[in-house]
KEPA-450434 format. One record per residue (C-alpha): residue in three letters; y, x, z negated; residue number from 0. Coordinates in steps of 0.25 Angstrom, whole numbers, plus 2048, in hexadecimal, padded with zeros to 3 digits. Each point is the difference from the previous one (the first is absolute). Example, Ala and Ser with C-alpha at 12.3 -4.5 7.8 and 13.67 -1.06 7.14 Angstrom:
2
PT   residuo     y     x     z   num
PT       ALA   7EE   831   7E1     0
PT       SER   80E   806   802     1
This chain:
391
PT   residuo     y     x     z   num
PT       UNK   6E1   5D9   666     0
PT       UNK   80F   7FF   7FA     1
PT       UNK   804   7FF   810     2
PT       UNK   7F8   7F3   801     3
PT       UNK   805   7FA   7F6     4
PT       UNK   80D   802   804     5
PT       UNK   7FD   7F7   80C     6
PT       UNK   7F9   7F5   7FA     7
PT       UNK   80D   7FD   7F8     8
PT       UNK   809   803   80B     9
PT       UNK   7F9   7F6   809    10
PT       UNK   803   7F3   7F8    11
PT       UNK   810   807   800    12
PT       UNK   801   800   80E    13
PT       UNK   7FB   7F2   801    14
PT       UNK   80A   7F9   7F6    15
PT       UNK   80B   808   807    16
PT       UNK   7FC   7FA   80F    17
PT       UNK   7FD   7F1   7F9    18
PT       UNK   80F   801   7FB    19
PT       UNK   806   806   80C    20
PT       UNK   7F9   7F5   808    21
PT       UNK   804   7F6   7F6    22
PT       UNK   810   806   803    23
PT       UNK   7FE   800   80F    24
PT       UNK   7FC   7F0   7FD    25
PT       UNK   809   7FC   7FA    26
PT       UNK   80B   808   808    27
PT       UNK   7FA   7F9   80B    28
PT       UNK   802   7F0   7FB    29
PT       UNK   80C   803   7FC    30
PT       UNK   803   805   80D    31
PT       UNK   7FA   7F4   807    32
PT       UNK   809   7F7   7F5    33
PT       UNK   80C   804   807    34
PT       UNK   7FC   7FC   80F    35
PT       UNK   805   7F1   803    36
PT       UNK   7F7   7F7   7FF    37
PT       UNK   802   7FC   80F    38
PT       UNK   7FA   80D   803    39
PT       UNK   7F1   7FE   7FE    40
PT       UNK   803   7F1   805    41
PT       UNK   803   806   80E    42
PT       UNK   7F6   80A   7FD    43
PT       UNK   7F5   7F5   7FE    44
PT       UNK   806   7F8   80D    45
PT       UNK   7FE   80F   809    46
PT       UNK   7F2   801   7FA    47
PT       UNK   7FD   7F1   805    48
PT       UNK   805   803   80D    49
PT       UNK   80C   7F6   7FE    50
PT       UNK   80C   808   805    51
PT       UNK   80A   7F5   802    52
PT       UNK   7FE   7FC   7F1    53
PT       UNK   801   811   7FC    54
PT       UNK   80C   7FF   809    55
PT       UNK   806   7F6   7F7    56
PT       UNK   7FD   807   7F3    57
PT       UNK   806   80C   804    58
PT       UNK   80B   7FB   805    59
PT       UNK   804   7FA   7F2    60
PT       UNK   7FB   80E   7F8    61
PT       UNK   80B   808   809    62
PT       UNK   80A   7F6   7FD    63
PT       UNK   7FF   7FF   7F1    64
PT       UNK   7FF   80F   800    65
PT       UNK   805   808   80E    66
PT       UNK   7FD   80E   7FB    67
PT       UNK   7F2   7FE   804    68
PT       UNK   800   80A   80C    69
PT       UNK   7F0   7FF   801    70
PT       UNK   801   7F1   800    71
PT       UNK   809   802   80C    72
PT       UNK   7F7   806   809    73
PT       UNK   7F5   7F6   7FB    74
PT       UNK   809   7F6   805    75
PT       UNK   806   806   80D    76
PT       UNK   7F1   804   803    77
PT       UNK   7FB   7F1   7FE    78
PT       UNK   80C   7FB   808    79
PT       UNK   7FC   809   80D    80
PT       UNK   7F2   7FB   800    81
PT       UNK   803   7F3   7FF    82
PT       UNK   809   803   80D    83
PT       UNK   80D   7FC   7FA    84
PT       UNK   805   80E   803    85
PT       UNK   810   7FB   7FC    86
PT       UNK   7FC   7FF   7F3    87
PT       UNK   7FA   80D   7FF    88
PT       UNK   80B   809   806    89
PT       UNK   80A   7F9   7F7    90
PT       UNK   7F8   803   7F3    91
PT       UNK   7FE   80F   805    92
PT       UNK   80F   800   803    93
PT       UNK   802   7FB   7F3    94
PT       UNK   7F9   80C   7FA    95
PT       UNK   807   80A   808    96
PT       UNK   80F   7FC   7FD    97
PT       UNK   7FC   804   7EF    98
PT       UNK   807   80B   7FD    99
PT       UNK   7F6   802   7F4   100
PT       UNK   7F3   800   808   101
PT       UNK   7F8   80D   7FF   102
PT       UNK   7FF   80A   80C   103
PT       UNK   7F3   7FE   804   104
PT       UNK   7FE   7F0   7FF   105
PT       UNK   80E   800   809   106
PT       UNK   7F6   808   80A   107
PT       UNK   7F6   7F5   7FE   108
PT       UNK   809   7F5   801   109
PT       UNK   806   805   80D   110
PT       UNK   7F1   802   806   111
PT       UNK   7FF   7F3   7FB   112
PT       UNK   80D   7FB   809   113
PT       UNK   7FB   808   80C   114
PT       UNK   7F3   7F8   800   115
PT       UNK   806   7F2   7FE   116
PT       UNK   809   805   80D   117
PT       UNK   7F4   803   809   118
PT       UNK   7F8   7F4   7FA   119
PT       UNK   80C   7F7   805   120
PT       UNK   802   807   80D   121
PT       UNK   80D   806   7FC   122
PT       UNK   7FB   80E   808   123
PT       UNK   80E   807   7FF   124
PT       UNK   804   7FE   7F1   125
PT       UNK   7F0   803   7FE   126
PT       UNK   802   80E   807   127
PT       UNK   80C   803   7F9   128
PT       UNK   7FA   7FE   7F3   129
PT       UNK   7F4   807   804   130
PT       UNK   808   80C   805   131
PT       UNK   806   803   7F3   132
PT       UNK   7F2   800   7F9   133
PT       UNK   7FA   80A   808   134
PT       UNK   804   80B   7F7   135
PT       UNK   7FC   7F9   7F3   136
PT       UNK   7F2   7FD   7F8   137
PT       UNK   7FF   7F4   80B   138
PT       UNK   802   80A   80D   139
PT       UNK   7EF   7FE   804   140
PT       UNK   804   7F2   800   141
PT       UNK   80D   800   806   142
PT       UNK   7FA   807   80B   143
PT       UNK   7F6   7F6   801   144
PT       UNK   808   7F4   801   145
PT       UNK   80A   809   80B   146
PT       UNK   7F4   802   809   147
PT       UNK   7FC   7F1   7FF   148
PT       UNK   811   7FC   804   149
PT       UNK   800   808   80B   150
PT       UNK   7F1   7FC   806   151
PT       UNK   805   7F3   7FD   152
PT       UNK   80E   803   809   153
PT       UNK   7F8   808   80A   154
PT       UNK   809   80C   7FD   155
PT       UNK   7F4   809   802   156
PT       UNK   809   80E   801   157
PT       UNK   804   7FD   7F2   158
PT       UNK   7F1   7FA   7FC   159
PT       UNK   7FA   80D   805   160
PT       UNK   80B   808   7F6   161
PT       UNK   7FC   7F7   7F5   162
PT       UNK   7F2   802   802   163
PT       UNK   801   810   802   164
PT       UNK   808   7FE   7F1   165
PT       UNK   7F5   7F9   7FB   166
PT       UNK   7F6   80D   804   167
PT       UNK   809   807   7FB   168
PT       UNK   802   7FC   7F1   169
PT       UNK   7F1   7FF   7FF   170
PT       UNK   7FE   7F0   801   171
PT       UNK   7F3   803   80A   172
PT       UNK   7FF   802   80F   173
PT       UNK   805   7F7   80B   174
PT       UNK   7FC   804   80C   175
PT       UNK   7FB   7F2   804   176
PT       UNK   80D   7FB   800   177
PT       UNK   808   80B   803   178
PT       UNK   7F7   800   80D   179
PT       UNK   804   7F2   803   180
PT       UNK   80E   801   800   181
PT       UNK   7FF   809   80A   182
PT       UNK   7F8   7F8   809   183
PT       UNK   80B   7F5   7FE   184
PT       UNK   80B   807   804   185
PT       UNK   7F7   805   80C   186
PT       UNK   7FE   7F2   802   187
PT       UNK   80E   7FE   802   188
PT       UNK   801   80B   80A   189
PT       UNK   7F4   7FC   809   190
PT       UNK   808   7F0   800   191
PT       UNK   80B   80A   806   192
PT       UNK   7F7   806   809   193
PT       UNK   804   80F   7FA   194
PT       UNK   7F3   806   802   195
PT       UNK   802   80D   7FC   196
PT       UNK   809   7FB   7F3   197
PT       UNK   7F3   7F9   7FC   198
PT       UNK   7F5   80B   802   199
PT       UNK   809   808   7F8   200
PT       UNK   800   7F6   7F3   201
PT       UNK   7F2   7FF   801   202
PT       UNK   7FD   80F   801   203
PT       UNK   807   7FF   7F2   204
PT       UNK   7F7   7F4   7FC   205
PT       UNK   7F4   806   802   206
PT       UNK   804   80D   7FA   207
PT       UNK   804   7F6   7F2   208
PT       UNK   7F2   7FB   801   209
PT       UNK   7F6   805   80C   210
PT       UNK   7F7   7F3   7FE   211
PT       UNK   80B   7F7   805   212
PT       UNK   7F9   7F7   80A   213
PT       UNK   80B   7F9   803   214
PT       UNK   808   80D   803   215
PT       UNK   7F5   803   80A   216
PT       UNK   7FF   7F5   806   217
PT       UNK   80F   7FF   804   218
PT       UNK   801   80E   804   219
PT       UNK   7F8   7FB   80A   220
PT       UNK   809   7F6   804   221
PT       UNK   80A   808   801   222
PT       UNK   7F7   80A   80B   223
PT       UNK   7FC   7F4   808   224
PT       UNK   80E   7FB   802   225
PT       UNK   805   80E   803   226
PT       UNK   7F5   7FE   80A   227
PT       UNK   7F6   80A   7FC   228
PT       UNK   7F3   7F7   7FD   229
PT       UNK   7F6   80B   7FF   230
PT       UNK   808   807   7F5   231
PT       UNK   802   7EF   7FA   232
PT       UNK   7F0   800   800   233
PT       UNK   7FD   80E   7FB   234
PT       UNK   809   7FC   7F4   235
PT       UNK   7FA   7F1   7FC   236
PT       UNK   7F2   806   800   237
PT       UNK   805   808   7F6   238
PT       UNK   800   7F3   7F6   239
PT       UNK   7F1   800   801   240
PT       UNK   802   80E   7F8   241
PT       UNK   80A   7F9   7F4   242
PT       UNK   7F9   7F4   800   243
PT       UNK   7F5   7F9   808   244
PT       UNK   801   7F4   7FB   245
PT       UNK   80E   800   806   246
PT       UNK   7FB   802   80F   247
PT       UNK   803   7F1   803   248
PT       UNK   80C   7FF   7FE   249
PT       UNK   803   80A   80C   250
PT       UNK   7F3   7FD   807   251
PT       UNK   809   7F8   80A   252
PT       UNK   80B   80A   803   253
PT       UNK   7F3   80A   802   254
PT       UNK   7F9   7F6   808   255
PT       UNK   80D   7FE   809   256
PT       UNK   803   80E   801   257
PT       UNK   7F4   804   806   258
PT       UNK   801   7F4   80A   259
PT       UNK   80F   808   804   260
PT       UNK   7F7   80C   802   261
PT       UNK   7F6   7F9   80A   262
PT       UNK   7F5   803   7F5   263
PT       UNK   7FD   7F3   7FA   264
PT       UNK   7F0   804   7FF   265
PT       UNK   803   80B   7F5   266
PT       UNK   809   7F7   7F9   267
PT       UNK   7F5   7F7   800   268
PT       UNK   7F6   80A   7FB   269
PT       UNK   809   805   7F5   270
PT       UNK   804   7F4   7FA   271
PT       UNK   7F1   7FD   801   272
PT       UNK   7FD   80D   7F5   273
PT       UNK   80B   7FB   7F6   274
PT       UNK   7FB   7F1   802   275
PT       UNK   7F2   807   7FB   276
PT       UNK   807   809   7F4   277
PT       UNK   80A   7F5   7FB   278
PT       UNK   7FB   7F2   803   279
PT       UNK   80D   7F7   803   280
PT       UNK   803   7F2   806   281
PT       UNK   80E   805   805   282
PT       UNK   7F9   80C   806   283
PT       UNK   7F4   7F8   807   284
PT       UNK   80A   7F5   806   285
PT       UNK   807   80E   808   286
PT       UNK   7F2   805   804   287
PT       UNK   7FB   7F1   803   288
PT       UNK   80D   7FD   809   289
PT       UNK   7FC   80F   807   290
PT       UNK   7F3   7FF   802   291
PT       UNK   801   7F2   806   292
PT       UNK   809   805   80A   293
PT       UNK   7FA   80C   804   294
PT       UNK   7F1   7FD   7FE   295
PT       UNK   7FE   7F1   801   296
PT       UNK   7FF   7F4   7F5   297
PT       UNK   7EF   804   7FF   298
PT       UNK   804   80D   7FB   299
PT       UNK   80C   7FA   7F7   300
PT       UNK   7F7   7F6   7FB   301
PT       UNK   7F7   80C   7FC   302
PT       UNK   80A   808   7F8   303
PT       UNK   804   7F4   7F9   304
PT       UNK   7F0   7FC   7FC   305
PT       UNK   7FE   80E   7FB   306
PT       UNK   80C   7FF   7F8   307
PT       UNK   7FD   7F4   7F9   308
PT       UNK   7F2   803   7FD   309
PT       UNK   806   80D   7FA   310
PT       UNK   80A   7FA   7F6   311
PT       UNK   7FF   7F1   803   312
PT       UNK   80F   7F9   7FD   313
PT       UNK   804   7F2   806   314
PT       UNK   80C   808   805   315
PT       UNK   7F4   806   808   316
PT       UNK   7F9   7F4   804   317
PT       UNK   80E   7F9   803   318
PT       UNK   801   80C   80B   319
PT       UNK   7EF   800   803   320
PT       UNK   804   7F0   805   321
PT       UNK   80C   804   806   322
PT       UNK   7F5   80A   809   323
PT       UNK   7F6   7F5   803   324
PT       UNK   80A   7F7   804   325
PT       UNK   803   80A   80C   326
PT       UNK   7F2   7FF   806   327
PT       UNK   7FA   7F3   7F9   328
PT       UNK   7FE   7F3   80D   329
PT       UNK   80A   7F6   801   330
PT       UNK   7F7   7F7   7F8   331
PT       UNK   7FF   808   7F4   332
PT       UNK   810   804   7FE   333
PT       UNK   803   7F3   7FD   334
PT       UNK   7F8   801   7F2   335
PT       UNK   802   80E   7FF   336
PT       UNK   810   7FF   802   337
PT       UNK   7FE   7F5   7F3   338
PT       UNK   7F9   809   7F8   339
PT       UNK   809   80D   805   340
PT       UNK   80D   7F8   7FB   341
PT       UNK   7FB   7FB   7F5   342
PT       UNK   7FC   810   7F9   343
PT       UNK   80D   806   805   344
PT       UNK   809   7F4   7F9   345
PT       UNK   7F8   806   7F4   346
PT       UNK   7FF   80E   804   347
PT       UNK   811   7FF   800   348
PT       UNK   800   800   7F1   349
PT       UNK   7F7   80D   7FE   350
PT       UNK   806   807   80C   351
PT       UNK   80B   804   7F5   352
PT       UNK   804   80F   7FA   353
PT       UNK   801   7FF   7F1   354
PT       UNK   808   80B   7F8   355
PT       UNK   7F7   807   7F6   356
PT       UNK   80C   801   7F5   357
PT       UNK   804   7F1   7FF   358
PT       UNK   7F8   7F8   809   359
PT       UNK   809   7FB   80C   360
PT       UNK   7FB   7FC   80D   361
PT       UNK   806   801   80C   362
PT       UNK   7FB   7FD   80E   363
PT       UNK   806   80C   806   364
PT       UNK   7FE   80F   7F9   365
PT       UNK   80D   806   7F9   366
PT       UNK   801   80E   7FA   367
PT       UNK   809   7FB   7F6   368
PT       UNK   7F9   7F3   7F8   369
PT       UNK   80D   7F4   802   370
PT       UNK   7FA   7FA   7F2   371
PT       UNK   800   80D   7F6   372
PT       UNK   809   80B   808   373
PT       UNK   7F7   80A   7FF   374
PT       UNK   7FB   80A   809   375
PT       UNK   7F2   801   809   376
PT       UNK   7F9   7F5   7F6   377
PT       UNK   7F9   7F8   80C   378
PT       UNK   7F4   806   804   379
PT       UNK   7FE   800   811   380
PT       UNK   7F4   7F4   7FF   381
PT       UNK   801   7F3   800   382
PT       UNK   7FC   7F8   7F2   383
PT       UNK   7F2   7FC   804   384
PT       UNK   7FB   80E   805   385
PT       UNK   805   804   7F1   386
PT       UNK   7F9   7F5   7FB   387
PT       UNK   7F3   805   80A   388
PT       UNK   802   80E   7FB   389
PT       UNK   800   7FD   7F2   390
């Protein structure tokens, strides 16, 4: 009983002592908030209003009635490089730098700070030297980073495929995908110098960072067909069908031509014909439509074609159906039809696009790297209608 009691006149202590500790920690704070300028909460209000030109302004005058404000400082350089004017930014971060009084780890951050004004304005060798002498800091991860986007951007690939390796390493995630890729560009540069075996030999390395590279794949078999050896070209591109089915069509020509070399243009046919049924494609059925044509006649490329549209209708298939009819229509009707034809593909032209899945370019011709966002395999093999179909 006594224990009880106890409590019940302990409870209304403990609350008096947390309602003046809150009342301190009140007043602690207003006073704290006393001693901000003024201009403070006016750039503040002007950031919130999404009015950075004015927040730019307020700032400005808070650092010049009081220039020990060092987070000011990065609020203002950080303003200044989103609103492009990158001078404006590296001079304030130099600003920071050159105080002798500036603490340790904000002369870290304003440096980082420097070394993404520098890249932002395309200085790439003052951005990498800044960089460099961050990788041992709290900013290594993003040190690294920013290396790896210098040298993709330089196309220094040896020293990207380091940077990227160092990025594994220090546990920032895997990246295999890119890692794989610079090696297919520096085999790129080989096959352009016709060094065969200097290509296969990257590639080997590509596909051992990442053995779903498609692209890898698909120039090792390049690389065989101009070394001459077609049989082990096609042996290797219908491997894609095992990475990536989708991605058939976009070596369905070389296999189709390939097979032509070899004198065996029926079991090309016949091939491409089981992927056109696993993996429905415009790209793909333009190859097997072209192949069939010759070798079987326009009845039975005009059947290929009317099966396929009836499958997964698209206008880029009815653009190729009328491309079909037009072979075998009379000389009275191709008139009409070569009106209407003409009239779909002008149209068809503005879907037959790939788009990158990451930020949304579209680009006529497909690209492993996207030209809008940098990044890496983001444009899936279809064209933007059959994603359109398929959703």
């Amino acid at each position: 009983m006594e224990f009880e009691t106890w409590w019940l006149l302990a409870i209304p202590a403990f609350f008096t002592l947390g309602w003046i500790a809150a009342r301190v920690d009140i007043k602690q704070l207003v006073s704290e908030s006393r001693t901000l300028p003024r201009g403070y909460f006016k750039g503040l209000n002007f950031l919130l209003n999404e009015q950075p030109d004015k927040a730019i302004d307020a700032f400005i005058e808070i650092v010049k009635l009081d220039p020990e404000t060092v987070e000011l400082h990065f609020a203002l350089g950080n303003l200044f490089r989103r609103r492009g004017e990158t001078e404006r930014a590296i001079r304030v971060h130099q600003n920071l730098l050159t105080r002798a009084d500036l603490p340790a780890d904000q002369k870290v951050h304003a440096q980082y700070e420097l070394g993404q004004d520098y890249l932002n304005a395309g200085l790439l060798d003052r951005a990498e030297e800044t960089f460099n002498q961050l990788v041992d800091t709290l900013y290594g991860a993003q040190a690294r980073r920013a290396l790896l986007e210098i040298y993709q951007r330089e196309k220094e690939w040896h020293r990207a495929i380091e940077a990227a390796l160092a990025l594994q390493e220090s546990g920032a995630g895997g990246r295999q995908t890119e890692i794989a890729q610079f090696y297919c560009e520096l085999a790129q540069d080989e096959l352009v110098r016709s060094d065969n075996d200097a290509a296969i030999t990257l590639l080997d390395k590509a596909l051992s960072a990442d053995r779903t590279n498609v692209r890898a794949t698909i120039m090792m078999g390049d690389a065989l067909l101009a070394k001459g050896d077609a049989e082990a070209a096609l042996l290797t591109w219908r491997r894609v069908e095992q990475q990536s089915v989708p991605h058939v069509a976009l070596v369905a020509q070389r296999i189709m031509d390939a097979y032509r070399t070899v004198e065996r243009p029926q079991e090309g046919i016949k091939l491409l014909r089981f992927y056109l049924a696993e993996a429905s494609s415009i790209d793909l059925l333009e190859v097997v439509f072209k192949a069939v044509l010759e070798q079987e006649g326009v009845d039975a490329a005009n059947q290929l074609v009317g099966d396929e549209l009836r499958r997964t209708p698209t206008l880029l298939g009815l653009d190729k159906l009328l491309e079909g009819r037009m072979l075998s229509a009379p000389p009275e009707m191709r008139s009409d039809l070569s009106m209407v034809q003409n009239l779909v593909h002008g149209y068809t032209q503005k879907l037959a696009r790939y788009q990158c899945s990451h930020c949304g370019f579209k680009a006529r011709q497909y690209y492993w790297q996207c030209p809008g966002c940098s990044k890496w395999e983001t444009y899936p093999p279809r064209r933007t209608e059959e994603l359109n179909v398929m959703n």
